[in-house]
N, C-alpha and C positions, 0 to 999 in steps of 0.2 A: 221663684228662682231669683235668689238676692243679686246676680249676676250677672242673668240673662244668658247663662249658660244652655248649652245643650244637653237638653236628657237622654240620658247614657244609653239605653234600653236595658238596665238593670230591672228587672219587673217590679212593681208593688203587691201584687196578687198571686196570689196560685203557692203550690208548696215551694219552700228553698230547696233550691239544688245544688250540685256544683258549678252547675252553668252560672248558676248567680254569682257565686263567691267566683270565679276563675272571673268572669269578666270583671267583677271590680277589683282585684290584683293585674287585672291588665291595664284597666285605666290607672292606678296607683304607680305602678311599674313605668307607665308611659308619662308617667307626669314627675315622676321622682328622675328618670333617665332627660327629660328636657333640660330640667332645671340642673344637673349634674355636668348634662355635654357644656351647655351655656357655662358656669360658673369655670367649668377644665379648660376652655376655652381663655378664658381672663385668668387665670392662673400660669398657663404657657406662656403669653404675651408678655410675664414678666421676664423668662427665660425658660428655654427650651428643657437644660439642665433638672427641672423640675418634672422631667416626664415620668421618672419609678415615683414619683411623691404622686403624680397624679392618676399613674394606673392603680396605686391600691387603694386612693377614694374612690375608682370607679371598681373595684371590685368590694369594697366596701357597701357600697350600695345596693349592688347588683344580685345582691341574694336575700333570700328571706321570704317568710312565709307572708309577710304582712298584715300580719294580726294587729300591731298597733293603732296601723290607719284602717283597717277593715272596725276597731272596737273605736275609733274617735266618727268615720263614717256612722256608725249608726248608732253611736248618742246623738249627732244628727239629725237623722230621720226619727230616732226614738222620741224626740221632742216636738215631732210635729211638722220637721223642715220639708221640701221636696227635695228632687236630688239636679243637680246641673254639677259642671265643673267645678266650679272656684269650692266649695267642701270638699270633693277630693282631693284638690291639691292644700287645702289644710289639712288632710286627713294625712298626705305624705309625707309631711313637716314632722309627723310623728319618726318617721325612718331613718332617718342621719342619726336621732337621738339615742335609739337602740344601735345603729352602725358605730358610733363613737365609743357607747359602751362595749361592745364589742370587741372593740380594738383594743381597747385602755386594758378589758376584761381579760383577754389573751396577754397582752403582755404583764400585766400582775403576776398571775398562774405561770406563766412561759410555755404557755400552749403553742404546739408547733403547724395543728393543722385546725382549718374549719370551714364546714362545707368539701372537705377533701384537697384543699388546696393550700399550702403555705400560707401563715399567719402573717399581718403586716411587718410587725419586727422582723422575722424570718425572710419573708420575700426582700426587704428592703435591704438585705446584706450586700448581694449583689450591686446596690447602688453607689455601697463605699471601699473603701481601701486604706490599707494598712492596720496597727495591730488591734487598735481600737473599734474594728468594723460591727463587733453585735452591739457596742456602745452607742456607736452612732447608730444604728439602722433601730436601737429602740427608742432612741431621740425622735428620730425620724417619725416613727409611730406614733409616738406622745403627740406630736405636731398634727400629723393627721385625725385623731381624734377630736382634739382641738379646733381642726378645721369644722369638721363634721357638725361637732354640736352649735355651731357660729353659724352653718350652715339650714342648721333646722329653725331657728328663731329667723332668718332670711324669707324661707320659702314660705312660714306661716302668714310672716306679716305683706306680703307680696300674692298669697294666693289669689286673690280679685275679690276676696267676700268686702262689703263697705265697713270704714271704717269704726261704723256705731258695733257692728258687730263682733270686729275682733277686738274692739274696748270690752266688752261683756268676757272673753276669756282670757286678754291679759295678765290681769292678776294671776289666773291660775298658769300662766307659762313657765314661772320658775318652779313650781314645785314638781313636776317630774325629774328634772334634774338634780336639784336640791335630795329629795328623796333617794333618789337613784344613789348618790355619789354617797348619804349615808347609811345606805345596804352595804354599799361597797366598803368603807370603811369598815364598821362593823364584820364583816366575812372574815377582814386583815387580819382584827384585834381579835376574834374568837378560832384564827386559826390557829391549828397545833393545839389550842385550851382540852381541856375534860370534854370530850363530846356533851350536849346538852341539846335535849329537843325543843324546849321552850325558846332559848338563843336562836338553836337552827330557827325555826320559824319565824322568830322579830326577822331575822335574815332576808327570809323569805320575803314577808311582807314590804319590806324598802328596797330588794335589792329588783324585785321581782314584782312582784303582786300590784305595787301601785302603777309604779310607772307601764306596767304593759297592761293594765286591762282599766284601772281603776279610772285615773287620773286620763286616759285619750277618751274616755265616754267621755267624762265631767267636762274636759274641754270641746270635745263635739256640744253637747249639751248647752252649754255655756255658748257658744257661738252661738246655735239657736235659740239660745233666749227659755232653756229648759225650766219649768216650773218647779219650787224646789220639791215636791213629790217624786218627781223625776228624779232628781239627783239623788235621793235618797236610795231610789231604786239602784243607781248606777251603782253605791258604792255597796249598796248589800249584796250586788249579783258580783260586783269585779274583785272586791276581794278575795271571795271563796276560789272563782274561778284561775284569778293570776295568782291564788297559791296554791292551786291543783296543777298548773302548768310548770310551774318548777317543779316541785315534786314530782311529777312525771318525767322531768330533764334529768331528777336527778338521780334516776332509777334507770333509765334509757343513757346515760354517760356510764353507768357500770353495767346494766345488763343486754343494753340495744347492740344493735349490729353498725360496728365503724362504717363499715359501705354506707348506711343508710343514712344514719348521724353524721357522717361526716368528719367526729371526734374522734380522738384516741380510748378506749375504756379505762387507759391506765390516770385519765387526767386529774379526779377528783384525788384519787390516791396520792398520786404524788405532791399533787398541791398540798393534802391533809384538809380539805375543806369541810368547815364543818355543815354539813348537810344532815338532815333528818333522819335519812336513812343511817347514815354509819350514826348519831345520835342512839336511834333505837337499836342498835346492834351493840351499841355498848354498854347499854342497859340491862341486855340478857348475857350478854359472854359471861365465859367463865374466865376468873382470873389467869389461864393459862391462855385462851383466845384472846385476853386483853395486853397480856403480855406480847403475842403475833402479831396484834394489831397496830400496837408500837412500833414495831419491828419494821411494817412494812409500811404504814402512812410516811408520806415524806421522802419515802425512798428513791432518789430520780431516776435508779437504774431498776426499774420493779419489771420485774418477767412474768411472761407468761402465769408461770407456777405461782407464784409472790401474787397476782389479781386473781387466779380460781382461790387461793388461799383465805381471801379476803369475802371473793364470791360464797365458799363454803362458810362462812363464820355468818355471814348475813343470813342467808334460807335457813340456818341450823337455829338461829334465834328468832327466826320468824317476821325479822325486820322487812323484807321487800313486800309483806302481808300487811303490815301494819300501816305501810306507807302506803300501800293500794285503799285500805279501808281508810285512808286518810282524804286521800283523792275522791274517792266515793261520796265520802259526807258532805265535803266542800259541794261539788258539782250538786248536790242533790237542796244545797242552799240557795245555791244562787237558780236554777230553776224553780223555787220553790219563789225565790224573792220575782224575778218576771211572771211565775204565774198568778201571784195577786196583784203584779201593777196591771194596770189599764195601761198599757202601750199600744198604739200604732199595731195591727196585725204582722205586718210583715216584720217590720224591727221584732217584734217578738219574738218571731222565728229566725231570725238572723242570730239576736241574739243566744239563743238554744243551740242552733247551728256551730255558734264561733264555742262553745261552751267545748260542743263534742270535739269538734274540730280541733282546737287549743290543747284537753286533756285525753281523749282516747285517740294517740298516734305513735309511731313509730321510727319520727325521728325529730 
């Protein structure tokens, strides 16, 4: 233990359960909420005024499954480390970085809800006045994003591991970002385009794929001083994996249940985003479904009628099939890629664990 921290009582032995995953989303949760009260704290002290600025970084924070620090946690262990504190709170340095994105992500799209609750732009209206108030409250946002990602390069280089160790995955700390923002680009410029499955999926890969599964091993890994064998492992299992987890988002945003999600079903729609699924659904339509399709991607005011319309045009080409056998292949790689490495027993299992966990869920 590089740290001399205290062992969790996360087990090394015996099957994965939920018990294991639920207590290391605790300790992440309790170490992401420290560092969050601490920093809202020095951020008040500039001026009170700043309090809507700071309740929606604390709700920024405060949700999420934790899959990015649960897959940086155990490239970790996958490389041989034990477990004490100071890893997990590297591990939660990974979570401002998807909170940032998050924000930034809603206000692109002009998503109004997530998690069930008003989006940052949205919540932060209430904070201004006069005619300009969605102008300013998505400033406001922009800002808070901003914070966020500032936020997670803080908490990485402050977690307690020595500093020979975060020198080993510095280099790799821009490239989730970097990656990240050119998913996001790419989404802009292929949106409203010809649907196209090959696009969707570069998509996928940077918008999605690396920065959540791939690149939080390699920098667990990397803090531990991973053999490159290892790493090689990381990126044959995390890409499949963190592009079966989109795909599953992006089949659960048109057919999952809002209570669950948390999202609107209408959001991809009216964004027009090009996603894989509407990709392969416009590969089978027929020129009069391509014609509807038009009609109704983009539409801000799309009803009820206007999403089962869209709903029907998808099952009728057999797209929400094709996207499952997508899911399928991916997951059945990257188990395939940890069942030849020689990993650590238990990481092996975690790893399988976050696999199902990631892509077979329901919100």
């Amino acid at each position: 233990m590089p740290d001399g921290g205290v062992r969790s009582g996360i087990p090394v032995g015996g099957p994965l359960d939920a018990g294991v995953r639920s207590a290391l989303k605790t300790r992440v949760d309790a170490a992401l909420r420290d560092f969050v009260e601490e920093e809202l704290d020095a951020l008040l002290a500039v001026d009170a005024d700043l309090t809507p600025v700071a309740e929606q970084l604390r709700v920024a924070t405060a949700h999420g499954k934790r899959l990015r620090a649960a897959f940086c946690y155990w490239g970790w262990r996958a490389s041989g480390q034990s477990d004490s504190d100071a890893p997990i709170r590297a591990a939660a340095s990974m979570e401002p970085v998807h909170a940032a994105a998050v924000v930034h992500d809603d206000l692109i799209d002009g998503s109004p809800l997530r998690h069930g609750l008003p989006t940052a732009h949205v919540a932060l209206r209430a904070a201004v006045s006069g005619r300009t108030r969605s102008e300013a409250a998505r400033s406001l946002a922009v800002l808070v994003g901003d914070l966020l990602m500032s936020w997670a390069g803080q908490l990485f280089a402050t977690c307690g591991l020595p500093g020979a160790y975060l020198s080993r995955a510095r280099p790799l700390w821009a490239v989730p970002a970097r990656e990240l923002i050119a998913g996001e680009c790419l989404e802009i410029l292929h949106t409203g385009a010809t649907p196209d499955t090959a696009a969707s999926l570069k998509v996928i890969r940077y918008k999605t794929a690396k920065y959540t599964v791939e690149q939080p091993l390699l920098i667990g890994g990397a803090l531990a001083g991973a053999a490159p064998g290892v790493r090689e492992v990381f990126t044959a299992y995390g890409l499949p994996v963190g592009k079966a987890f989109q795909l599953r988002d992006d089949l659960l945003g048109l057919f999952g249940d809002p209570d669950r999600t948390g999202k609107a079903n209408t959001d991809d729609i009216v964004a027009h985003r090009p996603t894989a699924v509407l990709a392969e659904t416009w590969r089978e339509a027929t020129p009069d479904e391509r014609e509807d399709l038009k009609r109704l991607m983009g539409r801000r005011r799309l009803d009820e009628d206007g999403l089962e319309r869209v709903r029907r045009i998808m099952r009728r080409t057999g797209a929400p099939d094709r996207v499952e056998h997508m899911i399928s292949r991916r997951v059945e790689a990257a188990d395939d890629a940890v069942g030849r490495a020689r990993l650590p027993s238990d990481a092996a299992r975690a790893l399988a664990d976050l696999a199902a966990t990631a892509v077979f869920r329901h919100h």
